[in-house]
C-alpha positions as a printed Julia matrix, in Angstrom:
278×3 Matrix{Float64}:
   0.0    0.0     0.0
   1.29   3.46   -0.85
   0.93   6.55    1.5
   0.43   9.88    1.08
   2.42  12.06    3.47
   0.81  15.34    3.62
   3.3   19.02    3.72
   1.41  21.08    5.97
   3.87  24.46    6.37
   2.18  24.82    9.58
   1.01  21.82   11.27
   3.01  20.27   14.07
   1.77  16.98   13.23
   1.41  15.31    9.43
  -1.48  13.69    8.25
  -1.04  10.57    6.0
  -3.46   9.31    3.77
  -3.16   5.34    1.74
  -3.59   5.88   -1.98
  -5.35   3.49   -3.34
  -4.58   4.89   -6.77
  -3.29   7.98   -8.16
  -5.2    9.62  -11.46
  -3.09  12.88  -12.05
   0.53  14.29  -10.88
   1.61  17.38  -12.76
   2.86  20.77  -12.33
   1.57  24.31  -13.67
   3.45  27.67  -14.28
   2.26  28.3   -10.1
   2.31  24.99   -8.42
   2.53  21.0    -8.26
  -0.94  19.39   -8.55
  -1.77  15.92   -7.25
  -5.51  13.73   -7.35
  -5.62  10.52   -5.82
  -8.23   8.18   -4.82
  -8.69   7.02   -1.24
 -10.88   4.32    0.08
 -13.13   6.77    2.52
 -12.15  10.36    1.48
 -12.97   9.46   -2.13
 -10.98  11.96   -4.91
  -8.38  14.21   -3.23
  -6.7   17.31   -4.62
  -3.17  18.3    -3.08
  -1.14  21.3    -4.01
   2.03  21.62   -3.39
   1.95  18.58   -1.17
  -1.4   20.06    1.1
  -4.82  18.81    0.92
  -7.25  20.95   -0.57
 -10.02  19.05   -0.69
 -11.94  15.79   -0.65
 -14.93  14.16   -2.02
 -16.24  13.36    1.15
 -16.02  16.47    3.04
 -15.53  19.46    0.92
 -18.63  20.49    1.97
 -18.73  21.69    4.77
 -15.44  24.22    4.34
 -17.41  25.44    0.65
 -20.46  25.96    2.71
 -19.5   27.66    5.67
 -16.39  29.96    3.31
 -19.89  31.07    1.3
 -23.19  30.67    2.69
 -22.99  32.61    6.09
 -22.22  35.78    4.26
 -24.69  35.04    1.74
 -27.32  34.78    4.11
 -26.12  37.87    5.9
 -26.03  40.35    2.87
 -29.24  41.18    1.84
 -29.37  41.15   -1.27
 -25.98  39.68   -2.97
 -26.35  40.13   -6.69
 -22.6   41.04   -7.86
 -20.02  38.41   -6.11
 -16.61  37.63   -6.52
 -14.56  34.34   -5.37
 -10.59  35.3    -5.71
  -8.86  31.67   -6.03
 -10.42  28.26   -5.37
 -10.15  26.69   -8.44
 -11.66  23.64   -7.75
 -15.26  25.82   -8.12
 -16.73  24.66   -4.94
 -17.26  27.92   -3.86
 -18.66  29.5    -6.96
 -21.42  26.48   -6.67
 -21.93  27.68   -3.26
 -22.55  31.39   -3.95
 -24.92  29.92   -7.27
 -26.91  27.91   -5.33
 -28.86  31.8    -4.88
 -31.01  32.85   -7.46
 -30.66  36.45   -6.76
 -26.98  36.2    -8.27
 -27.06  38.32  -11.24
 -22.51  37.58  -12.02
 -19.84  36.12  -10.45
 -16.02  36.69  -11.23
 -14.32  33.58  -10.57
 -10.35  34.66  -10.46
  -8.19  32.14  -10.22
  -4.43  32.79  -11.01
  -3.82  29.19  -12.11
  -5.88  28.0   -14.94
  -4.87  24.38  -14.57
  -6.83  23.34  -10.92
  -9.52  24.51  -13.12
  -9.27  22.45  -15.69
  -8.1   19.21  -13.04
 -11.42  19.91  -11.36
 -13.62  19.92  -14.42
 -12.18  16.95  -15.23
 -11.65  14.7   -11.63
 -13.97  16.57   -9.49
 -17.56  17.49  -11.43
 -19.54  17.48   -8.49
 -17.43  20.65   -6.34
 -16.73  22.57  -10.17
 -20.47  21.81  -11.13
 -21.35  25.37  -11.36
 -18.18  26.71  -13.05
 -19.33  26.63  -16.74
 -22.53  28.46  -15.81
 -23.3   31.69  -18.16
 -22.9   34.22  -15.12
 -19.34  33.21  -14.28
 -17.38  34.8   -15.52
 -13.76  33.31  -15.24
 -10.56  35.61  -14.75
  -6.93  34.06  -14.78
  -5.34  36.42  -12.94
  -3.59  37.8    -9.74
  -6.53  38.39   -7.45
  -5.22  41.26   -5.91
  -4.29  42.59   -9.03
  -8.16  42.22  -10.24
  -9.99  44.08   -6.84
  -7.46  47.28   -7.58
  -9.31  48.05  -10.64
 -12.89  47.87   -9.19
 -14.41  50.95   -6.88
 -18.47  50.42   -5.07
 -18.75  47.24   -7.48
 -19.24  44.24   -5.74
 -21.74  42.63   -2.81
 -19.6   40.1    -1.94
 -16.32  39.33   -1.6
 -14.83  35.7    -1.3
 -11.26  34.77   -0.78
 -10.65  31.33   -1.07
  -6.69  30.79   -1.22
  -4.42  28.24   -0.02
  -2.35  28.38    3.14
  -0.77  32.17    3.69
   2.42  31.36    2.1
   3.88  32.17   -1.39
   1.77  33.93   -4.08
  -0.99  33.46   -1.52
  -0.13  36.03    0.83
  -0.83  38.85   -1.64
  -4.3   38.21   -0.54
  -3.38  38.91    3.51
  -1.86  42.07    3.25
  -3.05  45.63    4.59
  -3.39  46.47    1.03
  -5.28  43.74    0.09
  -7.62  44.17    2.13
  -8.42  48.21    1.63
  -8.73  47.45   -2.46
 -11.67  44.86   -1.21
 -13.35  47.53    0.79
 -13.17  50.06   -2.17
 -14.65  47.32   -4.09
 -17.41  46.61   -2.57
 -20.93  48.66   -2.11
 -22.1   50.44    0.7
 -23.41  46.63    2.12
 -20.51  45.13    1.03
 -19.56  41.97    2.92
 -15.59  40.08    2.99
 -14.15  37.21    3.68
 -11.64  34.64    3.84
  -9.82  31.34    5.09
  -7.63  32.3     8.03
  -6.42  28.86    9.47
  -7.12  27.17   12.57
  -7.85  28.11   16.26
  -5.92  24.67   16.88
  -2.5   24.94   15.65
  -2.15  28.64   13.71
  -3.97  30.94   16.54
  -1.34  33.66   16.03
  -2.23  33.71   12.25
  -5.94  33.8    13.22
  -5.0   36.92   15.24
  -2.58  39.0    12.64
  -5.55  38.22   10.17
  -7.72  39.81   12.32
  -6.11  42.71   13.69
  -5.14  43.63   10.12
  -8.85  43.67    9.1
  -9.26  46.02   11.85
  -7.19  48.26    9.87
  -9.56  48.29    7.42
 -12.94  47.31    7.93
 -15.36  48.66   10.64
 -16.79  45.88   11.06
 -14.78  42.26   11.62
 -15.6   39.21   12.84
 -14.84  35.02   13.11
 -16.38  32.28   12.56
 -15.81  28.77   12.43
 -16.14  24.81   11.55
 -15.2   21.27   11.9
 -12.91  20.09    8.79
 -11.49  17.14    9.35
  -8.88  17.61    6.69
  -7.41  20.72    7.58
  -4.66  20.96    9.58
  -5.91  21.69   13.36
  -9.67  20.71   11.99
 -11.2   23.93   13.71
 -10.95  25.79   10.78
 -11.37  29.87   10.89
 -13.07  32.45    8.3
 -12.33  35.91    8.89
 -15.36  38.41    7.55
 -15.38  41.83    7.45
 -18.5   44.74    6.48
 -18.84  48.35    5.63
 -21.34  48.55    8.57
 -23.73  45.53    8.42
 -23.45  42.55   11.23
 -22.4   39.13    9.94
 -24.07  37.69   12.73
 -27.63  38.47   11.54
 -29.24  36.54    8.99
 -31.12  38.63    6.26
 -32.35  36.11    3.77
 -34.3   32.92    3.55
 -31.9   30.32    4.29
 -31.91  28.01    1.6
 -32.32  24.62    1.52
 -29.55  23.0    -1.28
 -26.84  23.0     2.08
 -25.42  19.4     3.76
 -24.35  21.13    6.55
 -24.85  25.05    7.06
 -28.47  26.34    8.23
 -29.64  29.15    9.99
 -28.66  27.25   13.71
 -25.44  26.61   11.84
 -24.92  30.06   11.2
 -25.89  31.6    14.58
 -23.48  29.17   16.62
 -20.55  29.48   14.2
 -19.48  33.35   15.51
 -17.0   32.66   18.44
 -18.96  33.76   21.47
 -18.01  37.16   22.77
 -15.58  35.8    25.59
 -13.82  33.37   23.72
 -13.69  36.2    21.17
 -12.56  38.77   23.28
  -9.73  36.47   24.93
  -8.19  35.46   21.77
  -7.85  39.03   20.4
  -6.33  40.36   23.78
  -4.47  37.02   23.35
  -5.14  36.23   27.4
  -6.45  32.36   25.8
  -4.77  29.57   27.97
  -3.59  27.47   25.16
């Protein structure tokens, strides 16, 4: 039998997966791209040696990343999703009929095309006629958009390499300018587990920027530290209220979902004055 050894940059421990048979190992202009089957996780796609996602559980990180802010805005008609490739989140955001366009920027044009092709049921959505697909920088995209968008979506790999473009002080004011007066943010900022420093520096530097900022949270089994973080920021709404019907196309997320994802205000308040005991 043949393992996978997963190379989490950040993980004190390393997750190892048996391969029960690999269908694609290649490398793009950005990044080395692996899928390989496993008995209970199903498909799995690794870059650059880290799990991205698999068959079995991809929901739940695609759901929470889009649907809490989605039921928060009320009404979310222009959206963007900066990276995932793999389209699960574009399905996400979709899965709302209000959606008038989505720009789906993804830097490297190849997970698109290994998704289409190994993973139909996360990139399911990625064809439809109001995506609208950008292969570009995603930071170099939001600089050229002012009081455009109702959403924006970040979903990156871990904050290393070409990735961190998307972290940055910088960043993070060209979303803002892009977005409406309702205009919600948000994106992957690692786990409460193992990265609670980064969880913090992604927050504070939000702060910077957005008046309002806020985290939430879920159970991903195949992320590093498994209580996985989203950091979301607004022009002045709460991301704690839901504004919408909540729909009903969702394995996990739903309105009690939503309302128990937002660290209580203690917890909250501990990690950001960083008095937390662990």
């Amino acid at each position: 039998m043949v393992n996978f050894f997963e190379k989490d940059p950040y993980a004190p421990i390393q997750y190892v997966y048996e391969v029960d048979r690999i269908l694609y190992k290649g490398k793009s202009q950005y990044q080395e791209i692996l899928v390989f089957e496993n008995e209970y996780f199903g498909k799995i796609l690794v870059l650059d040696g880290v799990v991205q996602l698999t068959e079995r559980d991809e929901f739940f990180y695609h759901e929470m990343l889009v649907q809490v802010l989605m039921h928060a805005h009320p009404e979310p008609r222009k959206v963007v999703v900066i990276g995932g490739g793999d389209g699960g989140a574009v399905r996400e955001v979709l899965k709302h009929e209000i959606v008038e366009r989505v720009d789906f920027v993804e830097i490297d044009r190849e997970v698109i095309n290994i998704s289409r092709r190994f993973f139909p049921t996360v990139s399911s959505a990625i064809d439809n006629e109001k995506v609208h697909i950008q292969n570009m920088d995603g930071a170099e995209f939001i600089k050229s958009h002012r009081d455009e968008f109702d959403v924006v979506i970040v979903d990156s790999t871990d904050i290393i390499g070409f990735a961190k473009s998307l972290f940055t002080v910088e960043f993070f004011k060209s979303a803002r300018e892009a977005l409406k007066e309702d205009g919600m943010f948000v994106t992957l900022s690692e786990s409460l587990h193992f990265h609670k420093e980064m969880v913090v520096n992604v927050q504070e530097t939000m702060r910077l920027v957005f008046p309002v900022v806020d985290l939430y949270t879920a159970p991903i089994a195949t992320y590093a530290g498994n209580w996985w973080t989203f950091s979301a920021g607004s022009n002045r709404l709460s991301l704690r209220e839901i504004r919408r019907p909540c729909i009903g196309d969702t394995k996990y997320y739903s309105e009690e979902i939503h309302r128990h994802a937002f660290l209580p205000d203690g917890l909250y308040s501990a990690l950001m004055n960083k008095t937390l005991k662990w």
